[in-house]
Phi, psi and omega in degrees: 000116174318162182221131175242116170271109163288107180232167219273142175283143158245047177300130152259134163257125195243132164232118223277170192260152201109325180271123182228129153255137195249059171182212192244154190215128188241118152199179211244018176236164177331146172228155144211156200249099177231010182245226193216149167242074191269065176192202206246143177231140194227085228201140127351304198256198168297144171230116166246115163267099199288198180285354172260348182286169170178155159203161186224113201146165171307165155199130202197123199231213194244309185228166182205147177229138189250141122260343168266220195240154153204145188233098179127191221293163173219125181225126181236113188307330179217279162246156180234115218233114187261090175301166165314336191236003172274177191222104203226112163261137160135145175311150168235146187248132173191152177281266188271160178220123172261130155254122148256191176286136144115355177299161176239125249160135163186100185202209156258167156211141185238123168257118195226141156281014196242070179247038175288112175031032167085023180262026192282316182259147200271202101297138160289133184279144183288132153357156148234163180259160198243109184252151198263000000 
């Protein structure tokens, strides 16, 4: 029986300011932003969106630390840590969370420990009924 191991990239993908990408972006090693995204990112790894960054669009990693803008949904599998100069419309899906003062936030936010591919909100369990 085969044993398959999975090991961590240590790529950083970086887009530099000045630069806007116009689709959806998958990878399994670290990103930073310091240009603009306009589609859904999808990644394993850290997402730093710095203060010249943005994106519009999902986003959905393992951690993420925002200074910069983000306008959609954000589901961070671990911590997810909102600077002073960030800007965030849209729900955040996150196990942890950091704010500081002067972060701007206007969404929902659901904190969970179940953020496995953004499947962080649950359907509520229903009553039982009591049967005699």
């Amino acid at each position: 029986m085969a044993k398959i191991i999975e090991t961590e990239s240590n790529v950083i993908n970086q887009i530099g300011v000045g630069t806007t990408i116009k689709g959806d972006i998958t990878t399994n090693g670290d990103i930073r932003f310091e240009g603009g995204l306009v589609g859904n990112l999808m990644t394993k790894g850290k997402v730093v969106v710095g203060e010249t960054g943005s994106v519009k669009g999902e986003v959905n990693c393992k951690n993420s630390v925002i200074e910069g803008s983000i306008d959609g949904k954000i589901v961070v599998s671990e911590l997810l840590t909102l600077k002073s100069t960030s800007s965030v419309k849209g729900d955040i899906i996150t196990r942890r969370l950091a704010i500081e003062p002067g972060a701007k936030f206007t969404g929902n936010c659901n904190m969970s420990a179940e953020t496995n591919s953004g499947n962080a909100t649950k359907e509520p369990e229903k009553p039982k009924e009591n049967i005699k």
